[in-house]
C-alpha positions in Angstrom: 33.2 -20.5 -27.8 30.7 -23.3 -29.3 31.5 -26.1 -26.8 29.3 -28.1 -24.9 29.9 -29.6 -22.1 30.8 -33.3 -22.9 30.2 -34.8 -19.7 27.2 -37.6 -19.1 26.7 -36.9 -15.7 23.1 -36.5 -16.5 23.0 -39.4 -18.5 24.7 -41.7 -16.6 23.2 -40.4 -13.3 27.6 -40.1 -11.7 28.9 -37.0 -11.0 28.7 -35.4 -7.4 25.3 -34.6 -6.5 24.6 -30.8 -4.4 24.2 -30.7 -0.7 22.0 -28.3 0.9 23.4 -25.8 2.8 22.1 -25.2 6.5 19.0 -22.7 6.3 21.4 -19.6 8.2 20.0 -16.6 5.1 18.7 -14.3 7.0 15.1 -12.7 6.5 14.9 -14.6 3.1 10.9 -14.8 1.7 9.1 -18.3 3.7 8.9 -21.0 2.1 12.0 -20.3 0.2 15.2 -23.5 0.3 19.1 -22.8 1.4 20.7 -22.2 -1.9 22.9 -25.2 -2.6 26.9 -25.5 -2.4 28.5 -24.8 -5.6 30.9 -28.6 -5.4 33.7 -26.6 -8.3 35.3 -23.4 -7.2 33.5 -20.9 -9.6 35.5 -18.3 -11.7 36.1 -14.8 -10.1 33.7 -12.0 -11.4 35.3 -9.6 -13.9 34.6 -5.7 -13.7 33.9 -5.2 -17.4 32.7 -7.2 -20.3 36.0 -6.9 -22.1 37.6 -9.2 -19.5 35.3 -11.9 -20.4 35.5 -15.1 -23.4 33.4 -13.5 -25.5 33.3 -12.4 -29.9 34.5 -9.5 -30.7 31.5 -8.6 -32.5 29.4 -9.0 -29.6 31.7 -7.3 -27.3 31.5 -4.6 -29.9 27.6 -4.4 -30.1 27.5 -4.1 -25.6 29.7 -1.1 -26.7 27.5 0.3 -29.5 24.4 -0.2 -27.3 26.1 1.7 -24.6 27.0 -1.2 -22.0 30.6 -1.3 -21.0 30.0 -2.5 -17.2 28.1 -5.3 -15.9 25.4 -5.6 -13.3 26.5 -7.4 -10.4 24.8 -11.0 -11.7 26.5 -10.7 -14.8 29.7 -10.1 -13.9 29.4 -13.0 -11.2 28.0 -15.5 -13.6 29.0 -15.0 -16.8 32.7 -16.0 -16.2 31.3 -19.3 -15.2 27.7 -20.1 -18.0 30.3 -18.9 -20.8 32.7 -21.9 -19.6 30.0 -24.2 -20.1 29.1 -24.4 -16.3 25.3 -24.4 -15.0 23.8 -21.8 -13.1 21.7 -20.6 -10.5 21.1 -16.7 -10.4 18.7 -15.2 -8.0 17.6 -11.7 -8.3 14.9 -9.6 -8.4 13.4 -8.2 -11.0 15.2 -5.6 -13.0 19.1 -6.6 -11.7 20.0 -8.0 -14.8 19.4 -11.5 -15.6 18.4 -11.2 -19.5 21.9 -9.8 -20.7 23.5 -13.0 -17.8 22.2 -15.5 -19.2 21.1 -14.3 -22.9 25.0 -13.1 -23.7 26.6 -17.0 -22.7 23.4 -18.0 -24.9 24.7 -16.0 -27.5 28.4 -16.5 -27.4 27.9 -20.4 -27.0 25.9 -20.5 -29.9 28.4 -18.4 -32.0 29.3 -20.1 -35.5 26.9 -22.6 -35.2 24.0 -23.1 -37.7 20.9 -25.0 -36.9 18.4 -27.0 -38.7 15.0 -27.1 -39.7 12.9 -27.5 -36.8 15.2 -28.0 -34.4 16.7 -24.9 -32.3 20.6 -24.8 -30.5 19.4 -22.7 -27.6 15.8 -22.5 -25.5 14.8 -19.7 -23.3 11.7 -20.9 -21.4 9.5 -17.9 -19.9 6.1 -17.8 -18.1 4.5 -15.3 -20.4 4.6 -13.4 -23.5 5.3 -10.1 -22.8 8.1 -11.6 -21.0 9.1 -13.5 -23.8 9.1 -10.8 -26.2 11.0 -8.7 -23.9 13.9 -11.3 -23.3 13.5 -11.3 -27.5 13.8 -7.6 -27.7 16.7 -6.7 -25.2 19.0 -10.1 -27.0 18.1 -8.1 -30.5 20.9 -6.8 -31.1 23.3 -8.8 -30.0 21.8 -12.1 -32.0 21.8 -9.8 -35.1 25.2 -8.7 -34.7 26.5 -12.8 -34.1 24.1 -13.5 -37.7 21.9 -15.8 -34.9 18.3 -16.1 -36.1 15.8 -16.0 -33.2 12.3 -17.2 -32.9 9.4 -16.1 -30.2 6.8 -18.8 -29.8 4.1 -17.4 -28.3 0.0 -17.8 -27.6 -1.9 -15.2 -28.6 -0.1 -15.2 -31.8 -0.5 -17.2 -35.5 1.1 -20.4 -34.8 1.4 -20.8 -38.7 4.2 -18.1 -38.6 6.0 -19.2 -35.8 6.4 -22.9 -37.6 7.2 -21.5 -40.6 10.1 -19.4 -38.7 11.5 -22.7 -37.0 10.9 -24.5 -40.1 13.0 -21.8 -41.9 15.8 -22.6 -39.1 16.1 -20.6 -35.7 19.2 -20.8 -33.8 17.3 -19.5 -30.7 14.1 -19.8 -29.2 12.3 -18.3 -27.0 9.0 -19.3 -25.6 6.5 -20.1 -23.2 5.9 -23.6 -22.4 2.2 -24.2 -23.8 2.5 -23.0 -27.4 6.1 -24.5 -27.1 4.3 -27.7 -26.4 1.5 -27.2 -29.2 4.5 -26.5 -31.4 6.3 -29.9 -30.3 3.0 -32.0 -30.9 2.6 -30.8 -34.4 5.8 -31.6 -35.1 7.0 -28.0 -36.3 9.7 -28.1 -33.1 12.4 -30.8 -31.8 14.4 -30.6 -29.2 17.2 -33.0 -29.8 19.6 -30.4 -30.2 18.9 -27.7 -27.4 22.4 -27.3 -25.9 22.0 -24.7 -23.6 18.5 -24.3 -21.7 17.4 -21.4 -19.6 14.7 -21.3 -17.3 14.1 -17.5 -16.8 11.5 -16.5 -13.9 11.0 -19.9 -12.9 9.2 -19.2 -9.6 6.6 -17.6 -11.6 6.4 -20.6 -14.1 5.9 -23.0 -11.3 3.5 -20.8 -9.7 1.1 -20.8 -12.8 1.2 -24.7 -12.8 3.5 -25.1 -15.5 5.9 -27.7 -13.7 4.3 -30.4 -15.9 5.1 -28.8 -19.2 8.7 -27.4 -18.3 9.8 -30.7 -16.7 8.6 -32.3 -20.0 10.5 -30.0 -22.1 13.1 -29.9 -20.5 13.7 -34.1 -20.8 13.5 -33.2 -24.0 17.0 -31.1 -24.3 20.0 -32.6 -24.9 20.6 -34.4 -21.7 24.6 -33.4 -21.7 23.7 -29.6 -22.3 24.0 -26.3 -19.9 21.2 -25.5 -17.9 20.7 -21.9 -16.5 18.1 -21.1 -14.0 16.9 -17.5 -13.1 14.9 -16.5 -10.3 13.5 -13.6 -7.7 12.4 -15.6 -5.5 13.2 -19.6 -4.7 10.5 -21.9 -3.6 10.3 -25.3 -3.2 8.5 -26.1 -6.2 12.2 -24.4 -7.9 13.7 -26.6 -5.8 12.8 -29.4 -7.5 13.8 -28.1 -10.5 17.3 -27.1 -9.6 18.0 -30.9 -7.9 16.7 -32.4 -11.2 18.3 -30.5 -13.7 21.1 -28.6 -12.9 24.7 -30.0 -12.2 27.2 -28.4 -9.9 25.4 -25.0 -10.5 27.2 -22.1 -9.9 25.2 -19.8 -7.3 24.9 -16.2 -7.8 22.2 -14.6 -5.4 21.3 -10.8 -5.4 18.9 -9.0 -2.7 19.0 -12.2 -0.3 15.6 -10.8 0.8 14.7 -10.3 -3.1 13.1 -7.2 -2.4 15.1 -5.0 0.2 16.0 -2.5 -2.3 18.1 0.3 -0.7 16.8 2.9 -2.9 13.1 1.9 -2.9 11.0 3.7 0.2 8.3 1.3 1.4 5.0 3.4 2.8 1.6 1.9 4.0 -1.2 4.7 4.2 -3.5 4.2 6.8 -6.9 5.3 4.9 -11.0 5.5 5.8 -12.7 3.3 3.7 -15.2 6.3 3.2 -11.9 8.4 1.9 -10.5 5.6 0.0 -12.0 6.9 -3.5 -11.0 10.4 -3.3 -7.1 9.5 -1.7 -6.7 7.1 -4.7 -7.6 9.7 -7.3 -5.4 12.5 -5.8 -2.7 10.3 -5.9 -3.4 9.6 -9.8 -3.7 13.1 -10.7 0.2 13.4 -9.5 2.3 14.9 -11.8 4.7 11.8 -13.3 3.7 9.0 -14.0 2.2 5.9 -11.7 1.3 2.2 -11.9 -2.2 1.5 -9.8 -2.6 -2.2 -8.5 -6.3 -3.6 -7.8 -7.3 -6.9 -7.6 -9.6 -7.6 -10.1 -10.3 -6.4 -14.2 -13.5 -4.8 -13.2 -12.4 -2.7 -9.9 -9.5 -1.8 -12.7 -11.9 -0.8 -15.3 -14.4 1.1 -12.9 -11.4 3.4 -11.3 -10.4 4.0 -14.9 -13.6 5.5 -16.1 -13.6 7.7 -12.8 -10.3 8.6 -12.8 -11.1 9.9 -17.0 -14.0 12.0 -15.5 -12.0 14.0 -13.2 -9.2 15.1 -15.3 -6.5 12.1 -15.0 -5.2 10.7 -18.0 -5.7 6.9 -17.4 -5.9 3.5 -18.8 -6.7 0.2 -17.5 -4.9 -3.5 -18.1 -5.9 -6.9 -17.4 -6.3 -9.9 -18.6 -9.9 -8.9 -20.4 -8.2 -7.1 -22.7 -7.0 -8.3 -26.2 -3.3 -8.9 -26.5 -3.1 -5.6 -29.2 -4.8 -3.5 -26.8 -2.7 -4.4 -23.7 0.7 -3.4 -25.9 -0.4 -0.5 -27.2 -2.0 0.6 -23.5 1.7 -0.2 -22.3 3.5 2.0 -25.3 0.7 4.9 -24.5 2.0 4.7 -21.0 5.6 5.0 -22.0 5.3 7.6 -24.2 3.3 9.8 -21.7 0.1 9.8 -23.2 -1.0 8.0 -20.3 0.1 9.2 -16.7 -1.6 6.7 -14.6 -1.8 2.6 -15.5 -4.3 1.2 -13.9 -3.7 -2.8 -13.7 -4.3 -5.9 -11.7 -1.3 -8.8 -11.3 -0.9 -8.4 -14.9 1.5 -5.6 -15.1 3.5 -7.0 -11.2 6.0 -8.1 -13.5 8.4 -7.5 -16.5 6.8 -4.2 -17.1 10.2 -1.1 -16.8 9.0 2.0 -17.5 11.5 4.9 -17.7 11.3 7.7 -14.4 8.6 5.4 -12.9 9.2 6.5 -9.0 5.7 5.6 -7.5 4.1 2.5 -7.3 -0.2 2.3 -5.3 -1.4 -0.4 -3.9 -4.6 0.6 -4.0 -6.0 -2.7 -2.9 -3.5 -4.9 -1.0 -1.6 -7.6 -2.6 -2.6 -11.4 -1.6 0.5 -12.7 -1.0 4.4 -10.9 -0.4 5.4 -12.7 -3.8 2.9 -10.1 -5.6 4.0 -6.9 -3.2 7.7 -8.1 -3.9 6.7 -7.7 -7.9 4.3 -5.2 -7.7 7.4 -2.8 -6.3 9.5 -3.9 -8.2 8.2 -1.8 -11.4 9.9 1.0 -9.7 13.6 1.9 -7.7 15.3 0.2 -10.7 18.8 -0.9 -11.4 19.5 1.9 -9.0 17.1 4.7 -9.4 14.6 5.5 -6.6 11.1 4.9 -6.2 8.2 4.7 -3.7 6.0 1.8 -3.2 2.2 3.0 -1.4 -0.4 0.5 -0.2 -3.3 1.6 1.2 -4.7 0.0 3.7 -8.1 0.1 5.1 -8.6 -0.6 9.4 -9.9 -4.2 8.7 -6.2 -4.7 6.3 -3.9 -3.7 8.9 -3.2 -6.9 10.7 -3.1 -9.3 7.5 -1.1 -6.5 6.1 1.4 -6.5 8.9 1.7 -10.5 8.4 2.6 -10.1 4.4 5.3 -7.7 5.2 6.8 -9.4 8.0 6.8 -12.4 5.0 8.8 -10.2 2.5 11.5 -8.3 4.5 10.0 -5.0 4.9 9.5 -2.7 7.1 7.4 -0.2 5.7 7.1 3.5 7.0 3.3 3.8 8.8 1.0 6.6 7.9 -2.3 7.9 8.6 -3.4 9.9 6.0 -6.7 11.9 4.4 -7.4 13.4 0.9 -6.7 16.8 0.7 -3.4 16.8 3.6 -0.2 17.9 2.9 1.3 14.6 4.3 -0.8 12.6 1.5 1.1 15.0 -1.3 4.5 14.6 0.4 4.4 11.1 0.3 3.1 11.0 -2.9 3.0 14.1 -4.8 -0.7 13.8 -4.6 -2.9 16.9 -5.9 -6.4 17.7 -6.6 -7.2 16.6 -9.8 -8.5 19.1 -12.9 -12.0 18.0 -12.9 -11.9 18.4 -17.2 -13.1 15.3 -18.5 -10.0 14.0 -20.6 -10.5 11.0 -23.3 -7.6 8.9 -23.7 -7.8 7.1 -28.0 -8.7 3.3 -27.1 -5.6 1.2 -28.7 -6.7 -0.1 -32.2 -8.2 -4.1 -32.1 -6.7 -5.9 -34.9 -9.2 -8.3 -36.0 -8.3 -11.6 -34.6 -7.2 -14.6 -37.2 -9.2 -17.6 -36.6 -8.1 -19.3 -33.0 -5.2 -22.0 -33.4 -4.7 -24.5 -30.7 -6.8 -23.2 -28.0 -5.2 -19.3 -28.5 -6.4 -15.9 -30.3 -3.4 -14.9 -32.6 -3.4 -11.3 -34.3 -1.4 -10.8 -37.4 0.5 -7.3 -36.2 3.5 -7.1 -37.9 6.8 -6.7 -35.3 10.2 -5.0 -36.1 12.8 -7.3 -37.8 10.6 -9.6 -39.2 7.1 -10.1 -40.0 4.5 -10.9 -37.3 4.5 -13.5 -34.7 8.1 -15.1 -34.4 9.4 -14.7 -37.6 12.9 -13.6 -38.9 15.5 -12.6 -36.5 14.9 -11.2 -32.8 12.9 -8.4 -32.7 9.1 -10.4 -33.4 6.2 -10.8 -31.4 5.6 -8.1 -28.5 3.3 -10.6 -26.9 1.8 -13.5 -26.5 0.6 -16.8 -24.3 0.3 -19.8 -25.8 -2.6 -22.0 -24.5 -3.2 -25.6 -24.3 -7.2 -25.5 -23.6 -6.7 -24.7 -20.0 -8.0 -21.0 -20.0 -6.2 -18.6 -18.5 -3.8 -18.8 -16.0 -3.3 -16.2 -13.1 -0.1 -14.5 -13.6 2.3 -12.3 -12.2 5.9 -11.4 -14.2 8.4 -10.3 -14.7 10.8 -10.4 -17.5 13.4 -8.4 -19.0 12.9 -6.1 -22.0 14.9 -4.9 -25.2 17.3 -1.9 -24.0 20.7 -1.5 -23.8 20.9 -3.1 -20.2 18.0 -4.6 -18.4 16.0 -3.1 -16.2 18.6 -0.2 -16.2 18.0 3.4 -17.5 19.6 6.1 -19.4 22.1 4.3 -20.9 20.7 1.2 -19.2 17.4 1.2 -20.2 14.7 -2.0 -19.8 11.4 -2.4 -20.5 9.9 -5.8 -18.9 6.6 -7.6 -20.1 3.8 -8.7 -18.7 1.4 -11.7 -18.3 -2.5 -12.7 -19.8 -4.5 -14.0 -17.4 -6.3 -12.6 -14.4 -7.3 -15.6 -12.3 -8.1 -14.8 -8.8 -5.4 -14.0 -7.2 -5.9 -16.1 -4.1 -5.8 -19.6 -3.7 -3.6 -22.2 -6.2 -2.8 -20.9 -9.2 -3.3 -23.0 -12.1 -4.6 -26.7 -10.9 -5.0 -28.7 -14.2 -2.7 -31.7 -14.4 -1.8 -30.6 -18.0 -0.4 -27.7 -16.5 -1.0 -23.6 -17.1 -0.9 -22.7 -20.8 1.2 -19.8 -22.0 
């Protein structure tokens, strides 16, 4: 089970090297690159977990959390990244790719005891709610394999998370900046990182991190497995997968990444004059809604009006302190908030339980976001609506982005107050009662560490930050002095299967920043910091 792969293709630069396939996907996002040929026949996919290589007591904490059958990417690539084998996984958000990648992680690293400073196994994400998700949904099976796991985080006391890799952390997860900072204070090696993973990598090279993950990533063992997870697959991930992985096996799910048969795809044709009052009928629904507008303080004003006419509500961006942006987030999954108000922050890695309705109220930029955006909802098999409201001058730039991601949404004019409004969207007239939602507590921010806030909020099975075992840090970015970077996410969360529910549960994080959403994302040639 601890093997690693003891070829030197890498180092040596032999070995065969992967042909592109000729561009015949159809209706795949543009831009994206033919998936390469997998050289070595992979392994079949197995029906259950029970069929696969794996400890007994991990097998026997998937049964205790209540997973007994894999998604689709899991059974199709776990055969292959527990034999050692590199992979390629494409899916959207919410089909599965923590428990794929994170359970070969955790089987591979089985018996195996690292020391000070320098991690076994790296989980690279673009944020960190992401990262603390991917932390929280490996909990239990880490605890139950006696595998200490670090989350190195911005936003966060870097003190504690170098005391925890100091102390010895068989896992680590992180994003790349505070990774970096880490790394440059020597608290961190690399040396013995056997097994790397590259989870939401098209989001990571969208925020400009290619610089900082291609640097890390020479810094792995050069002999080790590389895993690679990914909605969607750009060329910038392209580069990635030619450099580092060998012979990967290729597992793609949703060719499209966002044709999701149980997800009903609607564009409203609104009045600008009628916008206001559409948007806050929709709110007042009963159940519970994520809101997308493009920038902090459209958020923050439609929050305030939707609290004066009766809708319990609650903004998040990226002006918002890390403490209040998890606690808005727990308010809205416990139901004390009905309607979550966000810009690009929340598109990804955020799984709310019963979350069947998804607003637009502003148009996304680009079909990446809409792709993300929708994909908070019609999870892992449930179903779910995704509205975008879209104002005369919209229509034609809105036609272009979904012609870009594969959809072909249902078209409808619509007014406040009409029946064909509520059927769509269960809209009502709101109560008109003023309602006051309890602003999430501020912790009192700790002195800034390497261009980063940090708060010193203790976190479930250990202390605060990344200390202990898995279950840390909620949250976090790490930063490198470049500000903040514009963000989108997704990410996989602690449950017992990701981005499942019922027995399947996930809950997904979410990015910092709130650049403009237009334009490049993060230009500095030190990279994005995280």
């Amino acid at each position: 089970m601890n093997r690693v792969r003891t070829s030197d293709r890498r180092r040596s630069g032999g070995g065969p090297r992967r042909t592109q396939t000729p561009a015949r996907r159809p209706a795949a996002p543009q831009g994206e690159f033919a998936l390469p040929k997998t050289v070595t026949p992979a392994l079949p996919a197995v029906e259950s977990f029970a069929e696969l290589d794996m400890p007994a007591r991990l097998l026997a904490a998937l049964g205790a959390e209540g997973v007994t059958e894999p998604f689709p990417i899991q059974a199709a690539t776990l055969p292959n990244s527990l034999a050692g084998r590199d992979v390629l996984g494409r899916g959207r958000t919410g089909s599965g790719k923590t428990l794929a990648f994170g359970l070969a992680l955790l089987a591979r690293t089985a018996g195996r005891r690292a020391e000070p400073k320098r991690p076994l196994g790296l989980v690279l994400v673009p944020t960190r709610e992401l990262a603390q998700q991917v932390t929280d949904a490996l909990t239990p099976y880490a605890r139950a394999l006696g595998l200490r796991s670090a989350t190195v985080v911005g936003g966060m006391s870097i003190g504690r998370q170098a005391g925890a890799l100091r102390a010895g952390a068989e896992v680590v997860v992180a994003t790349p900046g505070r990774l970096k900072d880490l790394i440059d204070r020597g608290d961190c090696r690399l040396d013995d990182v056997a097994i790397t993973v590259l989870d939401e990598a098209d989001q990571m090279t969208d925020m400009g991190f290619m610089p900082q993950v291609t640097a890390l990533l020479d810094q792995v063992r050069p002999d080790g497995q590389r895993m690679l997870f990914s909605a969607t697959l750009d060329r910038n991930v392209d580069r990635l997968v030619r450099r580092y992985l060998t012979d990967p096996v290729v597992h793609s799910v949703d060719p499209s990444a966002g044709a999701v048969t149980t997800m009903e795809h609607h564009v409203l044709h609104v009045h600008e004059e009628d916008k206001q009052r559409t948007t806050v009928e929709i709110a007042a629904r009963d159940g519970r809604v994520i809101m997308f507008l493009d920038t902090k303080h459209r958020v923050d004003r439609l929050v305030k009006q939707l609290l004066k006419s009766g809708v319990r509500a609650a903004g998040l961006h990226g002006g918002k302190s890390q403490p209040q942006r998890t606690r808005t987030l727990t308010q809205f999954k416990d139901g004390q908030v009905t309607a979550l108000v966000a810009t690009n922050v929340a598109a990804r890695g955020i799984h709310v339980d019963n979350l069947d309705l998804v607003v637009n109220v502003d148009p996304p930029g680009d079909h990446k976001d809409y792709l993300h955006r929708g994909g908070r909802t019609a999870r892992a098999g449930e179903s779910g609506s995704v509205v975008t409201l879209v104002t005369p001058d919209q229509r034609r730039e809105m036609t272009r982005l979904m012609a870009l991601a594969g959809i072909s949404p249902l078209i409808t004019p619509v007014r406040s107050g009409e029946a064909e409004l509520s059927r769509i969207t269960g809209a009502q007239a709101p109560s008109g009662v003023p309602v006051v939602i309890t602003a999430p507590v501020v912790e009192r921010p700790r002195r800034a560490v390497s261009g980063g806030g940090s708060s010193s909020r203790r976190r479930r099975g250990g202390g605060g930050g990344a200390q202990g075992r898995t279950g840390q840090d909620r949250t976090g970015q790490g930063s490198t002095g470049q500000g903040r970077a514009r963000q989108e996410n997704s990410g996989q969360s602690r449950t017992r299967q990701e981005g499942g529910s019922g027995r399947r549960r996930g809950a997904q994080g979410r990015p910092a920043g709130d650049a403009p959403r237009r334009g490049p994302r993060h230009p500095s040639s030190g990279g994005a910091s995280a």
